[in-house]
N, C-alpha and C positions, 0 to 999 in steps of 0.2 A: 257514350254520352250519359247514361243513365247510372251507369255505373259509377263515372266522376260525382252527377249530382246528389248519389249516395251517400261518396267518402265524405261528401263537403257537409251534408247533416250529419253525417256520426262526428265529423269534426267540431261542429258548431257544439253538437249537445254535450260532446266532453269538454268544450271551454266552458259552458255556460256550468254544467256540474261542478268543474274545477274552482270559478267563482266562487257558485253556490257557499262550494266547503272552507272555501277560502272565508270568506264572510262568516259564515258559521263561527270558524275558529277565532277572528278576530271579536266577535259577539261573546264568545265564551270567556275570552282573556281578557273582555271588560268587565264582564260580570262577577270575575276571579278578584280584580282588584278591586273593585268599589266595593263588594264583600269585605274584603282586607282593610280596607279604610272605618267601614262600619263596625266591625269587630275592634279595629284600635280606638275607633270615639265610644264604643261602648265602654271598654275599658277603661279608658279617662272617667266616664261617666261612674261608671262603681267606685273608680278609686274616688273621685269627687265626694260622689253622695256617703261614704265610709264616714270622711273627715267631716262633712257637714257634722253628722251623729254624734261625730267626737267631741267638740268643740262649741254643739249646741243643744239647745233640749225639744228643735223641731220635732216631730211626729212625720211618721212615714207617709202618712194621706196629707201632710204640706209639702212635703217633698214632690210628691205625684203634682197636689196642685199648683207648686212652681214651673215643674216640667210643661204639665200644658198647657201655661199659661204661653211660656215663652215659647214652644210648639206652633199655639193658633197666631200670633202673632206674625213669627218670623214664615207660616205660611199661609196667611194670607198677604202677605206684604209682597211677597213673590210672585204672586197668584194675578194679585192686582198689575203688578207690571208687567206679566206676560199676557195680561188683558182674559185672564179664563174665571169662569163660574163654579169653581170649586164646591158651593154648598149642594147646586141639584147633583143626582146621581142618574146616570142614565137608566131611561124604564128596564125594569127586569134584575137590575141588580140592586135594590134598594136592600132585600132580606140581604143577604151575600153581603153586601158592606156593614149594615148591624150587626148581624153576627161579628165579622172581622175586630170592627171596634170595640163590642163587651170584650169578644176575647182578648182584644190588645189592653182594653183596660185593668180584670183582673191580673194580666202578665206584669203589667210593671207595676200596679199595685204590691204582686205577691214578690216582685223584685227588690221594688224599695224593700219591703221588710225584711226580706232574707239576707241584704245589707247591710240590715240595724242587728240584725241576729247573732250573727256568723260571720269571722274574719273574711274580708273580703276576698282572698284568692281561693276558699272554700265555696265561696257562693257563688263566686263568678265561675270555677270550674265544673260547680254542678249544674248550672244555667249553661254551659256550652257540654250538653252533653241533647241540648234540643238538636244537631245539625244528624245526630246517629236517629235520633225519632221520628224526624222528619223525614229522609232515607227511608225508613222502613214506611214509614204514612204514606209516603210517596209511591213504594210499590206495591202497596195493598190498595190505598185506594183512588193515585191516578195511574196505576199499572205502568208507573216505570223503571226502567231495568237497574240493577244493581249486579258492576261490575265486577272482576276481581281487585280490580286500583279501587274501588269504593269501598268495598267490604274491607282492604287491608286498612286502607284509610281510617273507618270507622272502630276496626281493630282497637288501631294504635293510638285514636283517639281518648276512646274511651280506659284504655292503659293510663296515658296520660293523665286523666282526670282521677283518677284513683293514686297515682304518685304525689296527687301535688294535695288529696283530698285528705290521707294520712300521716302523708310528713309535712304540713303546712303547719308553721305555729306562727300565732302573732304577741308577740310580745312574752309573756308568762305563758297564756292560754293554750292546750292543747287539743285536739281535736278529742281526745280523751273527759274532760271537762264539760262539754257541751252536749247539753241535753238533747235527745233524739230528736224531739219536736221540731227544734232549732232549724230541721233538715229541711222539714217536710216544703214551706214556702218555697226553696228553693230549685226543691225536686219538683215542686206543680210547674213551677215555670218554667220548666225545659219543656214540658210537655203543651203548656199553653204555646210555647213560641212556634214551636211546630206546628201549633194548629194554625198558626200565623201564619207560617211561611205556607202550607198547606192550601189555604184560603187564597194568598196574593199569588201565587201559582197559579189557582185554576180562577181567576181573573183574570189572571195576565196582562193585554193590551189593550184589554177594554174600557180601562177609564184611565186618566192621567193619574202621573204619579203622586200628585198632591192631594186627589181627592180624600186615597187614604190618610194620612196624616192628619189633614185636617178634621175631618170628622171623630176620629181617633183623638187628637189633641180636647173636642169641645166636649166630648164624655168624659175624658178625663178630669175635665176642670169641676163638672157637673157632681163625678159620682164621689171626688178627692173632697168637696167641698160637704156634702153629704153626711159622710162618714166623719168628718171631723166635727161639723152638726152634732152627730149621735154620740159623740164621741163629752161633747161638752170643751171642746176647743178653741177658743178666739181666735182665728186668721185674719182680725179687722189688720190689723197693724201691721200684718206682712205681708197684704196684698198691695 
C-alpha cells in the first residue's frame, strides 16, 4: 500500500514538471514572437524616421519629441481603460525605473541621430548588434548562461551585421564616404539598449508593462523639448 502511494507522487510530480516545462516553453515562444514583431515595427520606424530626414528639415530632438508625444498618449489612453495608475511606481523601485527611463531617453535620442547620419540599413544594423551585448551583460551581470545555440547565434549575428555594414550603399553614397563620427551615435545605442533590456529583465514582473513606457514617453517629451530650447528651435507649430 505504501508502495502504490509512492508511485502515485512520483506520478503526480512528473505531470506536474511535465506542465511546468510545458508552459515554460509555450512562455518562451511568446516571448520569441512579440520580440519578432518589435524588431519588424522597429524597422518600419528607422525606415519612417530616414524619410521624415529626407523630405523635411525636422531636427532629431522633434522627431524624439513626436515619438513621445504619441507614446504618452496612446499609453495612457490604454492605461485608463484597463482602469490602472501608471504614473505611481511601486515603493523600492522608483531609482530602477529613473534610471531605465534616462537610459531609454538618451537610446532613442542617440537613434534618431544615427538615422539622420547614416544610411538607414547601417544604423539599423549597428543598433541590432545590442541583442550580442546584452547576452554578454546578462552573463556577467545577471549570471545567466550562454549556450552553444546562443553563442552560434550571436556568432552569425554579428557576421551578419558586418555584411550588410560594408556592402550597404544608398544611393551614390558608400560606407567609404562616411565620416567615422557618423558611427559613433549608433554604436552608443546598441549599448544603451542593452542596458535597457538589462534593466527591464531584472524588473521583470514587478510592475506593469505600461509603467515603463510611460514614464519613458514623459522624459522624452521633457528632455526632446529641452534640447531643442538650447538648440534655438521653434516646435510651436508642430506641436
Amino acid at each position: 500500500m505504501l508502495s502504490g502511494k509512492c508511485q502515485a507522487v512520483s506520478t503526480d510530480t512528473q505531470s506536474l514538471e511535465r506542465r511546468r516545462s510545458s508552459a515554460s516553453g509555450r512562455a518562451s515562444s511568446l516571448g520569441i514572437f512579440y520580440m519578432l514583431i518589435s524588431a519588424t515595427c522597429f524597422s518600419f520606424m528607422s525606415f519612417g524616421t530616414k524619410l521624415m530626414y529626407m523630405h523635411s528639415n525636422i531636427t532629431a530632438f522633434e522627431g524624439v519629441y513626436i515619438r513621445g508625444l504619441v507614446m504618452v498618449v496612446l499609453n495612457l489612453a490604454y492605461a485608463w481603460r484597463l482602469g490602472l495608475d501608471v504614473l505611481s511606481v511601486p515603493s523600492g523601485l522608483e531609482k530602477i525605473i529613473w534610471i531605465r527611463t534616462i537610459v531609454g531617453t538618451i537610446d532613442i535620442c542617440l537613434n534618431f541621430i544615427a538615422n539622420k547620419l547614416l544610411p538607414v540599413s547601417i544604423a539599423s544594423s549597428l543598433y541590432y548588434a545590442y541583442p550580442i551585448i546584452t547576452s554578454c551583460g546578462g552573463y556577467i551581470f545577471l549570471k545567466e548562461k550562454i549556450g552553444k545555440y546562443e553563442s552560434l547565434g550571436m556568432l552569425t549575428s554579428f557576421a551578419g551585421m558586418l555584411l550588410v555594414i560594408f556592402y550597404s550603399q544608398q544611393g551614390t553614397m558608400s560606407t567609404e564616404s562616411i565620416p567615422l563620427q557618423y558611427y559613433l551615435p549608433s554604436i552608443a545605442t546598441s549599448f544603451t539598449s542593452a542596458g535597457i533590456f538589462l534593466i527591464l529583465r531584472k524588473i521583470g514582473q514587478q510592475v506593469h508593462f505600461l509603467v515603463n513606457p510611460t514614464w519613458f514617453g514623459i522624459c522624452l517629451l521633457y528632455t526632446s523639448d529641452a534640447a531643442d530650447d538650447s538648440l534655438r528651435v521653434d516646435l510651436g507649430g508642430r506641436r
